[in-house]
PyMOL Python script that loads the backbone (N, CA, C, O; Angstrom):
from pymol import cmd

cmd.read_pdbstr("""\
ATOM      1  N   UNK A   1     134.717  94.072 128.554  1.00  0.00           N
ATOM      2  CA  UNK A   1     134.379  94.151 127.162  1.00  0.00           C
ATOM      3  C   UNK A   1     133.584  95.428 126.910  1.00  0.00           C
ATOM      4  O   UNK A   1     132.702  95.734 127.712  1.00  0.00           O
ATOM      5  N   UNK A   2     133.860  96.264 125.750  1.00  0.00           N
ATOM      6  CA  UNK A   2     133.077  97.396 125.630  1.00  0.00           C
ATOM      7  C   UNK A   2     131.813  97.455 124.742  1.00  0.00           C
ATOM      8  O   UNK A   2     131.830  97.680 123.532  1.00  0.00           O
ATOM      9  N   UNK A   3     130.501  97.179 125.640  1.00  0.00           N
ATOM     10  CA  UNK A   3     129.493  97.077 124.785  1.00  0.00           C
ATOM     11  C   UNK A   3     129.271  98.057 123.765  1.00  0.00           C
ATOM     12  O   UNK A   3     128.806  97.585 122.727  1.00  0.00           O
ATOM     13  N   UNK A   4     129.494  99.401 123.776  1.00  0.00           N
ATOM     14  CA  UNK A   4     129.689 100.740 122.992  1.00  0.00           C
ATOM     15  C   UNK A   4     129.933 100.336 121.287  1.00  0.00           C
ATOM     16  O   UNK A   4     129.642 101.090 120.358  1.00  0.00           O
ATOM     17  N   UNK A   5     130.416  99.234 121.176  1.00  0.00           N
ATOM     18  CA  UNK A   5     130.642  99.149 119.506  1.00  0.00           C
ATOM     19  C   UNK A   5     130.041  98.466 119.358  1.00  0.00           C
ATOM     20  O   UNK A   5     129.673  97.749 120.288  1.00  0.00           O
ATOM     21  N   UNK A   6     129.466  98.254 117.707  1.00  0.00           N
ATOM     22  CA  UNK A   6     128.854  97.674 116.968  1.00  0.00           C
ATOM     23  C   UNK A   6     129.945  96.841 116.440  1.00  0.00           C
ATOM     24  O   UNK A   6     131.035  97.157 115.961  1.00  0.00           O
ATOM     25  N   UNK A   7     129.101  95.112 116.748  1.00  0.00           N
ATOM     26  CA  UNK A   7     129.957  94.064 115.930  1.00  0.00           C
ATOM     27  C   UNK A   7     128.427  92.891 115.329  1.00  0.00           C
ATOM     28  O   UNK A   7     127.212  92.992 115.502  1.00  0.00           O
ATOM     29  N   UNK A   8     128.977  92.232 114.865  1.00  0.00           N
ATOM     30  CA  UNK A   8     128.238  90.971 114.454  1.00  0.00           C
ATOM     31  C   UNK A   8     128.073  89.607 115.459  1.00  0.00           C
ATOM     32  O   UNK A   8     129.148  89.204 115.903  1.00  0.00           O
ATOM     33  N   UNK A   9     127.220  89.070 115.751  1.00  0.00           N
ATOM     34  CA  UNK A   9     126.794  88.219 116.641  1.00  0.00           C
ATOM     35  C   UNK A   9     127.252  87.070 116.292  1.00  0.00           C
ATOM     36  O   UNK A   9     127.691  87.777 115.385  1.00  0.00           O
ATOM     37  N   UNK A  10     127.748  85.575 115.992  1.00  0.00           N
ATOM     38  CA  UNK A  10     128.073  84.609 115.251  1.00  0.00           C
ATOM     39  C   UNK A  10     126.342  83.742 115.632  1.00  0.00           C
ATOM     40  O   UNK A  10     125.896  82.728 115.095  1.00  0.00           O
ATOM     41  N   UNK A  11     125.642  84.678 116.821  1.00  0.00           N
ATOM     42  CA  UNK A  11     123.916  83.983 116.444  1.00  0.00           C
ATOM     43  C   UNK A  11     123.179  84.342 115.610  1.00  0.00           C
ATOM     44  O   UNK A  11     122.024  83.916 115.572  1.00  0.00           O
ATOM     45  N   UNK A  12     123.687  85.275 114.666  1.00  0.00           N
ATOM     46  CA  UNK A  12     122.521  86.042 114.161  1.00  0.00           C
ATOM     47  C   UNK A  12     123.051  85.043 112.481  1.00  0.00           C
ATOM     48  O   UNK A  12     124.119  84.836 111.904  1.00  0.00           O
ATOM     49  N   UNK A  13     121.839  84.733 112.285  1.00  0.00           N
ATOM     50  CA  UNK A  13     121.750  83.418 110.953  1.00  0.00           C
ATOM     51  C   UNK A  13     122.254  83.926 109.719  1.00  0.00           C
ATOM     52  O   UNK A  13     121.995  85.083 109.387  1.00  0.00           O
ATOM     53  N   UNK A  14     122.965  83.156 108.991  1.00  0.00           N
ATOM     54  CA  UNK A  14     123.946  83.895 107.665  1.00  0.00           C
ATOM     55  C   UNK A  14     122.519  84.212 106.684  1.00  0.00           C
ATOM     56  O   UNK A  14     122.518  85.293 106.096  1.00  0.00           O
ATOM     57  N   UNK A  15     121.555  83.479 106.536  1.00  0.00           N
ATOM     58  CA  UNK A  15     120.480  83.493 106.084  1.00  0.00           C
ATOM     59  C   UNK A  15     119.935  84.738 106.339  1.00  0.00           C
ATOM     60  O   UNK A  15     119.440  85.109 105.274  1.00  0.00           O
ATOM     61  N   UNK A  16     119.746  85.670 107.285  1.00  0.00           N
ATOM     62  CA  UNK A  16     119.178  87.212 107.678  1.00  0.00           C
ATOM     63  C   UNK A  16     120.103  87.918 107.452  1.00  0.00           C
ATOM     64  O   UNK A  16     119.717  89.087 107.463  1.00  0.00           O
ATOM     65  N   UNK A  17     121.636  87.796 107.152  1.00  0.00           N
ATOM     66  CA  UNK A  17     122.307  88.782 106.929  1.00  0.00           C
ATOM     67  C   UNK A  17     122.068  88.593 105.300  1.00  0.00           C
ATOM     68  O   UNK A  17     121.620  89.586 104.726  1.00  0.00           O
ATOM     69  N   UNK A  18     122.307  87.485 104.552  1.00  0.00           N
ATOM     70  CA  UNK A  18     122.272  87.539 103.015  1.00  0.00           C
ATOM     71  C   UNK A  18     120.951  88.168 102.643  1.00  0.00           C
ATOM     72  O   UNK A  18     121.011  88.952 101.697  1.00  0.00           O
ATOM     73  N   UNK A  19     119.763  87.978 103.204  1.00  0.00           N
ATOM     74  CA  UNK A  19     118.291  88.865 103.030  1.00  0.00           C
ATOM     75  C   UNK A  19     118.448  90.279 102.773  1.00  0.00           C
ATOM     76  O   UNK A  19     117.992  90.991 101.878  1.00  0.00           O
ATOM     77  N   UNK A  20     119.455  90.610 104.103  1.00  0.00           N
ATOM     78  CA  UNK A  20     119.373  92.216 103.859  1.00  0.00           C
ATOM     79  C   UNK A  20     120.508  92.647 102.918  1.00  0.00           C
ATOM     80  O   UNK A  20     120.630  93.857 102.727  1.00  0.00           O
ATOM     81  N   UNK A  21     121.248  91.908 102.385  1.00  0.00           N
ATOM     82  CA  UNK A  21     122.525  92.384 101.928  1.00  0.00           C
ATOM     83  C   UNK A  21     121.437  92.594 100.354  1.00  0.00           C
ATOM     84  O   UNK A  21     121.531  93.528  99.557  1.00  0.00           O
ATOM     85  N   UNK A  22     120.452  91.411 100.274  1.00  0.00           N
ATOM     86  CA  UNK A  22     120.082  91.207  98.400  1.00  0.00           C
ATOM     87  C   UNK A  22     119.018  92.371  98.653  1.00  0.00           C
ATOM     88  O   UNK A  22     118.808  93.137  97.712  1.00  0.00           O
ATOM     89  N   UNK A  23     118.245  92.586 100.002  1.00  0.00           N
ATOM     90  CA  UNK A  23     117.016  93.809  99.650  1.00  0.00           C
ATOM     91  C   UNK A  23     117.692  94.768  99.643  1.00  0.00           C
ATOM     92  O   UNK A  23     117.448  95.349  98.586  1.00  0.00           O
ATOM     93  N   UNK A  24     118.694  95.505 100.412  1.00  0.00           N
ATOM     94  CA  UNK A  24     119.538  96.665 100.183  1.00  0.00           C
ATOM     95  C   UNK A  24     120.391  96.540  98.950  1.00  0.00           C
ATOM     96  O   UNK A  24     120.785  97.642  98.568  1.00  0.00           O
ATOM     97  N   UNK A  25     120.854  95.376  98.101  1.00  0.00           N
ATOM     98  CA  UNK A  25     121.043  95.557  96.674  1.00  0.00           C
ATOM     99  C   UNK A  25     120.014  96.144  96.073  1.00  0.00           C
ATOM    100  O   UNK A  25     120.076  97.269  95.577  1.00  0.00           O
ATOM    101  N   UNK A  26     118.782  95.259  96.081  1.00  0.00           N
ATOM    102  CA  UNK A  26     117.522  95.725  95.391  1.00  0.00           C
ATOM    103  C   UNK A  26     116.887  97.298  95.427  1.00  0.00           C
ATOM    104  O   UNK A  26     116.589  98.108  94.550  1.00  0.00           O
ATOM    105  N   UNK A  27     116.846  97.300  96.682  1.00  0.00           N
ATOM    106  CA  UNK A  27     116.880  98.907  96.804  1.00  0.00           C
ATOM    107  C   UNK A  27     117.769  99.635  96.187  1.00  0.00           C
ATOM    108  O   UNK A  27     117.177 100.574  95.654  1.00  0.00           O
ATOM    109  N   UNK A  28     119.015  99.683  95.968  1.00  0.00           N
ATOM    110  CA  UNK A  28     119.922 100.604  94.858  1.00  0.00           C
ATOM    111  C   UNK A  28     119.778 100.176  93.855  1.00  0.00           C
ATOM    112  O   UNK A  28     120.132 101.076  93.093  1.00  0.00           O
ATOM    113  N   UNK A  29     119.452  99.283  93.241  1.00  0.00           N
ATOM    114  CA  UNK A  29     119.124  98.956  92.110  1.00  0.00           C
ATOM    115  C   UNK A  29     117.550  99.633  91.653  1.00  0.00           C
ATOM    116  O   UNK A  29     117.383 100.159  90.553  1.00  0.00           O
ATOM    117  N   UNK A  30     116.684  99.543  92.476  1.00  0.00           N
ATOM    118  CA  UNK A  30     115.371 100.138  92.414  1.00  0.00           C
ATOM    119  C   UNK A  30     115.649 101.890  92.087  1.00  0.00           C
ATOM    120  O   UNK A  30     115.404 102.449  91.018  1.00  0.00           O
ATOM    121  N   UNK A  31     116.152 102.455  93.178  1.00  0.00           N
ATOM    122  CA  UNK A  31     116.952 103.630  93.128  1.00  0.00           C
ATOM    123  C   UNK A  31     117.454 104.010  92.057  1.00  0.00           C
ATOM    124  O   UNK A  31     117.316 105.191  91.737  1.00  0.00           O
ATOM    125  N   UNK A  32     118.297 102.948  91.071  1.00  0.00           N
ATOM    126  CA  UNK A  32     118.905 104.123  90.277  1.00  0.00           C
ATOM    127  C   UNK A  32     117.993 103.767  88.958  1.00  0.00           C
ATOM    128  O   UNK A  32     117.825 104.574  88.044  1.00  0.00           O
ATOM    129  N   UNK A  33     117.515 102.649  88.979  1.00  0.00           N
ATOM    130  CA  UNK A  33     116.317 102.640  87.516  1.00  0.00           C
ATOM    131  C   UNK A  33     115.545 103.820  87.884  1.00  0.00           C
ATOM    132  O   UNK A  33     115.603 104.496  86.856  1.00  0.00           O
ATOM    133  N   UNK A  34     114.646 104.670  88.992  1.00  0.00           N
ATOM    134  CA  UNK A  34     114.144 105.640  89.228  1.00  0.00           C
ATOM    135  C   UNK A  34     114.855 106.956  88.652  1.00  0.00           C
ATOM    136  O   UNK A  34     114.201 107.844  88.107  1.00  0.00           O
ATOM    137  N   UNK A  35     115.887 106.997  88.772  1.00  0.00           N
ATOM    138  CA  UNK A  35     116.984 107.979  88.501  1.00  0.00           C
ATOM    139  C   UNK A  35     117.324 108.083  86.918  1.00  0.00           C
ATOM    140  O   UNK A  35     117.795 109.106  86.422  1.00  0.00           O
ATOM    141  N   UNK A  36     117.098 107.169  86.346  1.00  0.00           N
ATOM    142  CA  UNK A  36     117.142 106.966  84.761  1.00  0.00           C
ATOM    143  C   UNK A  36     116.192 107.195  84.230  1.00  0.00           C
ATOM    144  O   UNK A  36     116.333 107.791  83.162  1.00  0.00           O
ATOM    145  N   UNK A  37     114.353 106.762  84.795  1.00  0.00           N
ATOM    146  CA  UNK A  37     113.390 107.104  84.657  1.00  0.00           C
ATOM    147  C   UNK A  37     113.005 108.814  84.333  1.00  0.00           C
ATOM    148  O   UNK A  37     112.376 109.305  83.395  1.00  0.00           O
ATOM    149  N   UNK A  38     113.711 109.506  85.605  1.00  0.00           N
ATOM    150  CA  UNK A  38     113.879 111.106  85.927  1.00  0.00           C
ATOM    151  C   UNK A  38     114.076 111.190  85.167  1.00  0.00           C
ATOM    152  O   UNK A  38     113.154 111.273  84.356  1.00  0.00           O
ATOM    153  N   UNK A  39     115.718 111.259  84.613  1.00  0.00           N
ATOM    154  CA  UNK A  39     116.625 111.473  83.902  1.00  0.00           C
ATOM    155  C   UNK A  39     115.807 111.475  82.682  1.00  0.00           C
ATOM    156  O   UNK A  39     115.428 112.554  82.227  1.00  0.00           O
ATOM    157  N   UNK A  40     115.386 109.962  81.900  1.00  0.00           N
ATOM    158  CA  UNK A  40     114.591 110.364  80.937  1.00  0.00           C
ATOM    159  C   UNK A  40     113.348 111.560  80.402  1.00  0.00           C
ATOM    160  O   UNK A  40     113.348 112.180  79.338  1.00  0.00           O
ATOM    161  N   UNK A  41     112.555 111.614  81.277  1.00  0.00           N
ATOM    162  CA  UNK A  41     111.538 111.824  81.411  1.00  0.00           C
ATOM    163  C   UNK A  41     111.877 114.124  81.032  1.00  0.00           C
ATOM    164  O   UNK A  41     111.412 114.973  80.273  1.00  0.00           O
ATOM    165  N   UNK A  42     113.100 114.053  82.339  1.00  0.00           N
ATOM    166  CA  UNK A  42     113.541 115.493  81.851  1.00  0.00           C
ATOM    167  C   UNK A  42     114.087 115.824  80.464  1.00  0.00           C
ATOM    168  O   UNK A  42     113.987 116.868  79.819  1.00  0.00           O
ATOM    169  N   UNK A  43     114.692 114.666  80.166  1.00  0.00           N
ATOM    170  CA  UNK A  43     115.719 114.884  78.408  1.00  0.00           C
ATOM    171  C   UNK A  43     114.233 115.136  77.664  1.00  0.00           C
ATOM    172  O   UNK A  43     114.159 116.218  77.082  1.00  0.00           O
ATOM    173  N   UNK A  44     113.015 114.264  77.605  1.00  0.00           N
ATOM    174  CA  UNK A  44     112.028 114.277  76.747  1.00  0.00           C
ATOM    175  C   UNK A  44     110.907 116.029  77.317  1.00  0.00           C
ATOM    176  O   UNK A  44     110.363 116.735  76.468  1.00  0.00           O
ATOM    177  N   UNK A  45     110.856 116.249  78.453  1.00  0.00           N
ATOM    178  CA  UNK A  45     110.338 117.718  78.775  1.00  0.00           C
ATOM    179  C   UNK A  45     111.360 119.046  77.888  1.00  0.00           C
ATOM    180  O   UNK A  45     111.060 120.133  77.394  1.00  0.00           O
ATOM    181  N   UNK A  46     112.514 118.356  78.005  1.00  0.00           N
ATOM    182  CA  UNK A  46     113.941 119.878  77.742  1.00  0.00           C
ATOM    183  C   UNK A  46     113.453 119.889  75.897  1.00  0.00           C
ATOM    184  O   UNK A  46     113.352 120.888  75.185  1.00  0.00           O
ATOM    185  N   UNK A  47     113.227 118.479  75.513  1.00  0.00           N
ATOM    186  CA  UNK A  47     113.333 117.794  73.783  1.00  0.00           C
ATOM    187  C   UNK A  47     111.299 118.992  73.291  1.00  0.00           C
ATOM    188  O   UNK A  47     111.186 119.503  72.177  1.00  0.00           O
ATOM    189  N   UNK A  48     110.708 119.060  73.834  1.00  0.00           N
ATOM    190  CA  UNK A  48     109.499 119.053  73.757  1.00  0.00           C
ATOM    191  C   UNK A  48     109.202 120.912  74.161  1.00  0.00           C
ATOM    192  O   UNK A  48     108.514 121.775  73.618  1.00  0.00           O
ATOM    193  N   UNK A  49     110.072 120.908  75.315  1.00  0.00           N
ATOM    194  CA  UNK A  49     109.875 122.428  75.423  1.00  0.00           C
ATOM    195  C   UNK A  49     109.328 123.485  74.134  1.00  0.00           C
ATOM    196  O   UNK A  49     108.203 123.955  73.964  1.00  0.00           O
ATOM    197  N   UNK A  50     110.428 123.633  73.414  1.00  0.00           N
ATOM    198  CA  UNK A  50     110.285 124.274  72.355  1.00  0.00           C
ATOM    199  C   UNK A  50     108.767 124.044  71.420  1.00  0.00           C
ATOM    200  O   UNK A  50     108.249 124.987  70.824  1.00  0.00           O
ATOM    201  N   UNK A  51     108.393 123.147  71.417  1.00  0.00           N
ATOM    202  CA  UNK A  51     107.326 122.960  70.535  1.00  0.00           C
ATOM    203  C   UNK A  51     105.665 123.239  70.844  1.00  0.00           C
ATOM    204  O   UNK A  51     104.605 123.422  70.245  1.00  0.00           O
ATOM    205  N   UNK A  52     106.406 123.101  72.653  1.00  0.00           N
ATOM    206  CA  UNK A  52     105.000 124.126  73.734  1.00  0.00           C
ATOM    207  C   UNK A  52     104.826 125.385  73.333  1.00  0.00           C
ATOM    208  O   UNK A  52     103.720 125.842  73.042  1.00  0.00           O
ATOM    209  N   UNK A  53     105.965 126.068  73.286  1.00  0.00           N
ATOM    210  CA  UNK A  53     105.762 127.376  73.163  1.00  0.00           C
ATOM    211  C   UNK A  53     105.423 127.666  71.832  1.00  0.00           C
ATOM    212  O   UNK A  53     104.818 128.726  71.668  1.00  0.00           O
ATOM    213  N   UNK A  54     105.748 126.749  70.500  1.00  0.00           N
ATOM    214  CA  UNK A  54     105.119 126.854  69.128  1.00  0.00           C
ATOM    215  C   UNK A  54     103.741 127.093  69.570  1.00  0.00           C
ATOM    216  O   UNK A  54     103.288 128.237  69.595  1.00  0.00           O
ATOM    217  N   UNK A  55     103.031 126.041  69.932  1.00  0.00           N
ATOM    218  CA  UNK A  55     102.105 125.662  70.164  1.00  0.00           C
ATOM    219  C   UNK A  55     101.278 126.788  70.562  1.00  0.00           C
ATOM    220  O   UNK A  55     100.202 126.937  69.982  1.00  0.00           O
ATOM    221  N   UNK A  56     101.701 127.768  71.656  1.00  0.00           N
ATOM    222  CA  UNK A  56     100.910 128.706  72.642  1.00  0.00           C
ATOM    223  C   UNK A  56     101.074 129.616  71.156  1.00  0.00           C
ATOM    224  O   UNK A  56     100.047 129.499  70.488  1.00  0.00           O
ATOM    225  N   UNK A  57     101.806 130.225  70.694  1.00  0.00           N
ATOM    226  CA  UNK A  57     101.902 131.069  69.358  1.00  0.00           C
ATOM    227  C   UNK A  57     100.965 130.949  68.858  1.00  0.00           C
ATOM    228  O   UNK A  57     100.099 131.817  68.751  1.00  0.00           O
ATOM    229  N   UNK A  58     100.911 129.388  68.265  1.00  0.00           N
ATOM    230  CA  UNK A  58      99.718 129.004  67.266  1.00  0.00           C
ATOM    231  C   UNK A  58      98.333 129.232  67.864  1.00  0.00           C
ATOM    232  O   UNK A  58      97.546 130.015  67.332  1.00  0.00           O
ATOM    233  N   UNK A  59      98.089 128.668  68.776  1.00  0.00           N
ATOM    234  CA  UNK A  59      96.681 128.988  69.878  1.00  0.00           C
ATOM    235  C   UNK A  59      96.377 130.300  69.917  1.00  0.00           C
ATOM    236  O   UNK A  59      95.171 130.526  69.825  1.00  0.00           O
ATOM    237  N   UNK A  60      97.291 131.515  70.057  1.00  0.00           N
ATOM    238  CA  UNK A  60      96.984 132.863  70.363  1.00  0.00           C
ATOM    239  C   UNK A  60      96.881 133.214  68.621  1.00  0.00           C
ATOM    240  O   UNK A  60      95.791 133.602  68.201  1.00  0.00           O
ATOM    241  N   UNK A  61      98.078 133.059  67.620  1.00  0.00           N
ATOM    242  CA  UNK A  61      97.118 133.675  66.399  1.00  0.00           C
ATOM    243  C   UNK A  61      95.952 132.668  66.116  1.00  0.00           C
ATOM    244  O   UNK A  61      95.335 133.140  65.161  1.00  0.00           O
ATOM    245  N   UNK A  62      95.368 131.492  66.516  1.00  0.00           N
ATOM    246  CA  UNK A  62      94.047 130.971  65.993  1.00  0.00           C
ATOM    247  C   UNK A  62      93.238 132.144  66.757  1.00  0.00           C
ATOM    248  O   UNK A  62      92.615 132.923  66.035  1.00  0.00           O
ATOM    249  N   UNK A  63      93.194 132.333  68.138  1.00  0.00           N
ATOM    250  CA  UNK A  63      92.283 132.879  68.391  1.00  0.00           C
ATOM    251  C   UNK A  63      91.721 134.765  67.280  1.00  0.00           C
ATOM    252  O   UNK A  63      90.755 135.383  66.830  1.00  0.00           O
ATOM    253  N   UNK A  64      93.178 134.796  67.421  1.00  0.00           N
ATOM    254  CA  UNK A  64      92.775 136.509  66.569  1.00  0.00           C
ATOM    255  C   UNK A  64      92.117 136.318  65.482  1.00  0.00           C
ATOM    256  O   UNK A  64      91.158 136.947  65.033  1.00  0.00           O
ATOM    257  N   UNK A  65      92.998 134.890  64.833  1.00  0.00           N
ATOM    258  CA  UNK A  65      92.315 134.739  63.592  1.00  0.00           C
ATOM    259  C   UNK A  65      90.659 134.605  63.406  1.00  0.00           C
ATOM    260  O   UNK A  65      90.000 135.279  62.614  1.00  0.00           O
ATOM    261  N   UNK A  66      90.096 133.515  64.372  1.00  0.00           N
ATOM    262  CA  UNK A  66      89.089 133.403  64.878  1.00  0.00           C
ATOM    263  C   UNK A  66      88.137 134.332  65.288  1.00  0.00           C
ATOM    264  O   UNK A  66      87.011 133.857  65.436  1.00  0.00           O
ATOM    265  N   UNK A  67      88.323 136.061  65.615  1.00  0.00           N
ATOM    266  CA  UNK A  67      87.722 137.260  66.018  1.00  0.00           C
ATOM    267  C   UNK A  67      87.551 137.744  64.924  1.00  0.00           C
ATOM    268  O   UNK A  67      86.412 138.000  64.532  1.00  0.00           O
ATOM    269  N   UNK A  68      89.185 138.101  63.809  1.00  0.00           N
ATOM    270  CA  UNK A  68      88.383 138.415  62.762  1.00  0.00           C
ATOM    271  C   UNK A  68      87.904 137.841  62.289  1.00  0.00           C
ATOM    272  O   UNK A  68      87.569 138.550  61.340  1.00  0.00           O
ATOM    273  N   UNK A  69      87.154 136.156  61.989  1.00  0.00           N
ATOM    274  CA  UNK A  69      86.231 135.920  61.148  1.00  0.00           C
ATOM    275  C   UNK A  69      85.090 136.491  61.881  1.00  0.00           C
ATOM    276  O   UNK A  69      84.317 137.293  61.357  1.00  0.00           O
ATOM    277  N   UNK A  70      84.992 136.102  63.019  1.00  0.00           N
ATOM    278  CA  UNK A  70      83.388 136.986  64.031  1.00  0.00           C
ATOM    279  C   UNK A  70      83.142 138.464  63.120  1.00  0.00           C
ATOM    280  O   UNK A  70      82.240 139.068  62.539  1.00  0.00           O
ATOM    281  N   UNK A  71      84.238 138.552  63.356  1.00  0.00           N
ATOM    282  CA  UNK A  71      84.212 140.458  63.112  1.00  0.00           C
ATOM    283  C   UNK A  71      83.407 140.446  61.681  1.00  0.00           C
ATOM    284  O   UNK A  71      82.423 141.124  61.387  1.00  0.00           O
ATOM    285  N   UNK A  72      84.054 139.550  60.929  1.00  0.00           N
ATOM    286  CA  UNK A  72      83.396 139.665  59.376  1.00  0.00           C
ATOM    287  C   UNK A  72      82.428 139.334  59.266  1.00  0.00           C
ATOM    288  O   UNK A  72      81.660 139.977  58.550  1.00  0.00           O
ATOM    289  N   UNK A  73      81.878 137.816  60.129  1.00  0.00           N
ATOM    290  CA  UNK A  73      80.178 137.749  60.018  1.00  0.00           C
ATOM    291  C   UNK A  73      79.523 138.673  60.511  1.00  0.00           C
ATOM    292  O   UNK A  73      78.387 138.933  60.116  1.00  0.00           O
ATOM    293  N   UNK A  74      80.198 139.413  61.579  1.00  0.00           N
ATOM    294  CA  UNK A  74      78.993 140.416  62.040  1.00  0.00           C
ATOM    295  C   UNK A  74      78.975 141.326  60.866  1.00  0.00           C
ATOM    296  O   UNK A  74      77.835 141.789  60.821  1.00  0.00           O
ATOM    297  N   UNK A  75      79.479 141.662  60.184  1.00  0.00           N
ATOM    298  CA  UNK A  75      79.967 142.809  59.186  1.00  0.00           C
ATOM    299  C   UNK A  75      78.692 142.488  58.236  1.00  0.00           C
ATOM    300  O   UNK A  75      77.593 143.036  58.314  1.00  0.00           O
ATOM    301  N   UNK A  76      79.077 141.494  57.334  1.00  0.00           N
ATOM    302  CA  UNK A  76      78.064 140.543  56.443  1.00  0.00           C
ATOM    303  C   UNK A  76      76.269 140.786  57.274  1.00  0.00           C
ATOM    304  O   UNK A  76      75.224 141.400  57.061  1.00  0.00           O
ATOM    305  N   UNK A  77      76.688 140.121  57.975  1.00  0.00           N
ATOM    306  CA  UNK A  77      74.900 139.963  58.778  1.00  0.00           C
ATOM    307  C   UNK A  77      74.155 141.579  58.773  1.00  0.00           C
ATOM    308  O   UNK A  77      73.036 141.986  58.460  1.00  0.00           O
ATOM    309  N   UNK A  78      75.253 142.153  59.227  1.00  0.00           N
ATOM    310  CA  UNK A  78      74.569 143.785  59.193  1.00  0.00           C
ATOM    311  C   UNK A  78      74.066 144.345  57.799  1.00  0.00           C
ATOM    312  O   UNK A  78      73.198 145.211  57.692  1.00  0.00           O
ATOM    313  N   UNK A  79      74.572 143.878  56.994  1.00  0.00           N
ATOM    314  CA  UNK A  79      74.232 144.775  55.446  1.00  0.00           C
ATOM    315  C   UNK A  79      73.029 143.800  54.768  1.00  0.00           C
ATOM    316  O   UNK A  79      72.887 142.607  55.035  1.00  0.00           O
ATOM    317  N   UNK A  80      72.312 144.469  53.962  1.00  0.00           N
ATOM    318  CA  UNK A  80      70.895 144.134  53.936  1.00  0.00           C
ATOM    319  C   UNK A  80      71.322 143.322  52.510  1.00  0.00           C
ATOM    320  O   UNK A  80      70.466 142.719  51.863  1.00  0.00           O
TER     321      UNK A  80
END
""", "prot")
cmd.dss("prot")
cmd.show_as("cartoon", "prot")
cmd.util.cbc("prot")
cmd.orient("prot")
């Protein structure tokens, strides 16, 4: 007989093979809700992109805007 292959034992309990058959379901099932999760998560980063970079625009003219008011109080404060 050639021990070299892999077969099934008729000792090994139908009960331990159905265990691993439902946790290795569970696991691909776990797997691809993760994968939908991704999936989401990138559609809502790609959806949002654009409104980052509004955003950095807006932040950089607040700040200028923000210097020239400095600029003007100092202006004001100086004159008697």
């Amino acid at each position: 007989m050639d021990e070299t292959k892999w077969h099934l034992d008729k000792r090994v309990p139908l009960a331990l093979f159905l265990t691993i058959v439902i946790q290795t379901a569970g696991l691909v099932w776990w797997a691809s809700s993760l994968t939908e999760r991704v999936n989401s998560l990138e559609r809502t980063r790609e959806a949002t992109a654009p409104q980052a970079d509004r955003l950095t625009r807006v932040e950089v003219r607040l700040e200028s805007v923000q210097s020239g008011i400095d600029e003007i109080k100092r202006l004001i404060r100086r004159e008697p």
